[in-house]
C-alpha positions as CSV (number, residue, x, y, z in Angstrom):
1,X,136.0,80.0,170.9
2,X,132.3,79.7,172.1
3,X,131.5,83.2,171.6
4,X,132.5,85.2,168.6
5,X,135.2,88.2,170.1
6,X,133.8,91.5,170.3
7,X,136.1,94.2,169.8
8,X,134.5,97.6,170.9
9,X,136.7,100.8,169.6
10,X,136.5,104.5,171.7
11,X,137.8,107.4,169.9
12,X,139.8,105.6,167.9
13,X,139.2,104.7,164.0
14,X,139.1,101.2,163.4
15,X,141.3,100.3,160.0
16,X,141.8,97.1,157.9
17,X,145.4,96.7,159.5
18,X,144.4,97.2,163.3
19,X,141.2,94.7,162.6
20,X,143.6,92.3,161.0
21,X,146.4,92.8,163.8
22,X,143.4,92.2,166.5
23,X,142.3,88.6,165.0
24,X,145.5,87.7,164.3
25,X,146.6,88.2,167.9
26,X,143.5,86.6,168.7
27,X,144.5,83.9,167.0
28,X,147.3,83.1,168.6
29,X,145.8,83.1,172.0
30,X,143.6,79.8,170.9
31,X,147.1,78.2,169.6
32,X,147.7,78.7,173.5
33,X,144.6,77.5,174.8
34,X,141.8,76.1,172.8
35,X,139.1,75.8,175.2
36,X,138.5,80.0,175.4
37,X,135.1,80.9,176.0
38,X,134.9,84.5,175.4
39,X,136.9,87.0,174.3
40,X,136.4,90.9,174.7
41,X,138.7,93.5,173.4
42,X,138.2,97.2,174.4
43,X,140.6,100.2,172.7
44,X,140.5,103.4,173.4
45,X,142.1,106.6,173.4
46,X,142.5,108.3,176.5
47,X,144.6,111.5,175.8
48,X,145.4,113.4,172.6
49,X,148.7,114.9,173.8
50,X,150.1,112.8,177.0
51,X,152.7,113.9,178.4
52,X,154.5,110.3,178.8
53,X,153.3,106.8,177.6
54,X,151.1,106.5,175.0
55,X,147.4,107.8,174.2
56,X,146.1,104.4,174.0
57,X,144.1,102.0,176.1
58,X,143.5,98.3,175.3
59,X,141.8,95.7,177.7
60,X,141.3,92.1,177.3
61,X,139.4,90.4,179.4
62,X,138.5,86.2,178.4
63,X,136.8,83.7,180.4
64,X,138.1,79.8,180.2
65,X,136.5,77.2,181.8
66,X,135.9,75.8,184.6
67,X,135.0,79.5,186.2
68,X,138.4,81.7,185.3
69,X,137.9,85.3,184.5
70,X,141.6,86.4,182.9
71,X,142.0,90.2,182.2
72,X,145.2,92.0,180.4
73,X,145.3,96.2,180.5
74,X,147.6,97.7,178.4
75,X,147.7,101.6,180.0
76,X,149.0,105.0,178.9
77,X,151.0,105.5,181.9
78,X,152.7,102.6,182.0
79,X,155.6,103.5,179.2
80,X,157.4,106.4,179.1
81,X,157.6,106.9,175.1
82,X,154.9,107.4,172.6
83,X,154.0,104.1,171.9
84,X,151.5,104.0,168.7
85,X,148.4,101.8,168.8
86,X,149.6,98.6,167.1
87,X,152.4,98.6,169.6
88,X,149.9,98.7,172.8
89,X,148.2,96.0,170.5
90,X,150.6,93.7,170.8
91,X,151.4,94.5,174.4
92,X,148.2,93.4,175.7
93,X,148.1,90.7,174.1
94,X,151.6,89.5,175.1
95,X,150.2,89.5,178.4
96,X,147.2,88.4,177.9
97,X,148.9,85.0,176.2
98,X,151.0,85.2,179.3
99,X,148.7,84.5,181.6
100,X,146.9,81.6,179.7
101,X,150.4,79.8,179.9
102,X,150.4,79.9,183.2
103,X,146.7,79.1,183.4
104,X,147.4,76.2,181.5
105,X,150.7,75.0,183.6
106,X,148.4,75.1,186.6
107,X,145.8,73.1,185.1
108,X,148.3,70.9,183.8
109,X,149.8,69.7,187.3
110,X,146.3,69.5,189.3
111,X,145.1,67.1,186.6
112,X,149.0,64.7,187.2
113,X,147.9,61.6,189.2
114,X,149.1,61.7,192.5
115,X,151.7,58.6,191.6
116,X,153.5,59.2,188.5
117,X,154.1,55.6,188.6
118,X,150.5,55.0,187.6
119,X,150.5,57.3,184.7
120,X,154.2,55.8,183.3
121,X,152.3,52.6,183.1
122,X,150.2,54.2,180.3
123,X,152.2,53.9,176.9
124,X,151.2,55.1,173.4
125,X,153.5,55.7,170.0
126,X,151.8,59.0,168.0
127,X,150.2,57.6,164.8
128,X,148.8,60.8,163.4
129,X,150.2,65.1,163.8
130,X,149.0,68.0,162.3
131,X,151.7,70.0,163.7
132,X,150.1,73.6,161.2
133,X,146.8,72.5,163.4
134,X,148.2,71.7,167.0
135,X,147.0,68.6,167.7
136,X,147.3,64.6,166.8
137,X,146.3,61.3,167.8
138,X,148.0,58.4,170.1
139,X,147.8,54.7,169.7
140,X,148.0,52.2,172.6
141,X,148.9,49.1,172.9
142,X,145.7,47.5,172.7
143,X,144.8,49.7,169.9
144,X,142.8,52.2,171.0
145,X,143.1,55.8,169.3
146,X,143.8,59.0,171.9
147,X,143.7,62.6,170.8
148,X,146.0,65.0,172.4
149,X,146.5,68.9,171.8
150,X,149.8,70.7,171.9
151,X,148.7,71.9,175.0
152,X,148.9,68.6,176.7
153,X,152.7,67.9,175.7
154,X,155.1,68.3,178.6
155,X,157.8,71.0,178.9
156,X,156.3,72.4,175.5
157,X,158.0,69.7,173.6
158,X,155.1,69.8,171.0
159,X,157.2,69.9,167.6
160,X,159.5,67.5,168.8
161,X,157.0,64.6,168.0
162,X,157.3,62.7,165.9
163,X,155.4,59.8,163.8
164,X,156.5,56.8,165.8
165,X,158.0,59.1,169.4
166,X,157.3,56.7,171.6
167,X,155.0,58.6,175.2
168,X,153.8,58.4,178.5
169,X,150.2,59.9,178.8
170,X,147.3,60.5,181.1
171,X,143.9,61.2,179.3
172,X,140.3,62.2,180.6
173,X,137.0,61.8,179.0
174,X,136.1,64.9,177.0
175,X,133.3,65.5,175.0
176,X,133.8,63.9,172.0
177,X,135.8,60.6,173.8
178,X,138.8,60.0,175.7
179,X,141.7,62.9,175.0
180,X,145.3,62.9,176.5
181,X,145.6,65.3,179.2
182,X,149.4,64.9,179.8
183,X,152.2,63.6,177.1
184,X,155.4,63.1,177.9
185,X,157.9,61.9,174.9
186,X,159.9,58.4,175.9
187,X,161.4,57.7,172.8
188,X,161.6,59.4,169.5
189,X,162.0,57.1,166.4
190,X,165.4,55.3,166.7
191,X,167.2,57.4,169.5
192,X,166.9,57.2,173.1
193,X,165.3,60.3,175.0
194,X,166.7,61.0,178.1
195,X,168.2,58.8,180.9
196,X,165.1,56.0,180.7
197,X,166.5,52.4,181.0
198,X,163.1,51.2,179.2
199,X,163.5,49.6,176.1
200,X,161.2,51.5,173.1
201,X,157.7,50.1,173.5
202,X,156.6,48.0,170.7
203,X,154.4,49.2,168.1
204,X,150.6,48.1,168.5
205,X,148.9,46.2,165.7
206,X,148.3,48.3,162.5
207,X,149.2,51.8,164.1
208,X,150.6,52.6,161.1
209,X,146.7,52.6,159.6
C-alpha cells in the first residue's frame, strides 16, 4: 500500500485485539489486490442501547488505481441482533474484499486481447512460486523471465501451480519490467489439464536455474 491505513476510532476504545483484528483484515485485502493505494478505516459507535442491530459503525473506503474509489459500510440497522464490534469488523471487511474481487475480474477481462488466439500463442512453464507470498515467475521459450501475481491466475487457480505447470499468459510492462497480466494453466507436471489436444510445451534452456 502507498499510503500507510489510517484507522480513526469515535467513541469507541481502541484495544490490542481490535488493532490487531483491523491490520490483519487489512492484510488480507492486499492478498486480494496488491496495487491498493489508500486505505481508511472509520469505527464508531452510534447508539449505546439500539433497539436492533448493533451499536457499531465501520466504513472502509480505499482507492486503487487507475481512478477507483471503493467504499464498504458496515451499519447498525442493518442486523437485527446485537452484533459486538469484532463481528461488524469482519463484516466490512468481507465486503469490502468483495468488491476488490470483482474489481479485479473486471480488470482482468478489459486487459484479455481481443483474439484469444493471439494470447495462446504465448507459452511459459513457472520456474519459481512463493505460494506464502503470492506471486512467482514464468519462463518462455526463448528464456526470458516473467513475473506474475496470484491475482493474474485464471479462475483463481493460483495454488494449483506448480514448478514445471505448463501456461498460456498475456503480460504488460509494469514498473519494474514486463509482468503477466493473465495465466492460464495448460499442463501441470505429467498430467494433462483439461480437453487441450496440445502436446506439453518443451522446457526452455536452463529454466530449471
Amino acid at each position: 500500500m502507498k499510503v500507510p491505513p489510517e484507522i480513526t476510532y469515535r467513541n469507541v476504545e481502541k484495544t490490542n485485539a481490535i488493532d490487531h483484528l483491523i491490520h490483519e483484515k487489512i492484510a488480507k485485502l492486499e492478498n486480494v489486490c496488491d496495487r491498493i493505494n489508500s486505505c481508511h478505516i472509520s469505527i464508531e459507535k452510534v447508539h449505546d442501547r439500539p433497539r436492533s442491530g448493533s451499536p457499531y459503525r465501520v466504513r472502509i473506503d480505499m482507492t486503487v488505481p487507475p481512478g477507483h474509489e471503493l467504499v464498504a459500510e458496515r451499519n447498525p440497522a442493518e442486523s437485527n441482533q446485537y452484533d459486538p464490534l469484532d463481528a461488524v469488523i469482519r463484516e466490512a471487511f468481507n465486503a469490502a474484499r468483495q468488491q476488490l474481487v470483482k474489481l479485479n475480474e473486471r480488470q482482468h477481462e478489459s486487459q484479455r486481447p481481443q483474439h484469444q488466439e493471439e494470447a495462446e500463442e504465448t507459452k511459459a512453464l513457472v520456474t519459481k512460486l512463493f505460494k506464502d507470498r503470492g506471486y512467482g515467475f514464468l519462463k518462455t521459450l526463448d528464456g526470458h523471465e516473467i513475473y506474475f501475481h496470484r491475482n493474474s491466475v485464471l479462475h483463481h487457480n493460483f495454488d494449483r501451480l506448480e514448478i514445471g505447470t505448463a501456461v498460456h499468459f498475456s503480460f504488460v510492462e509494469g514498473e519494474e519490467g514486463p509482468q503477466a497480466s493473465t495465466v492460464k494453466i495448460v499442463d501441470k507436471p505429467g498430467v494433462r489439464a483439461g480437453k487441450s489436444e496440445q502436446t506439453m510445451i518443451e522446457p526452455p534452456l536452463g529454466w530449471r536455474e
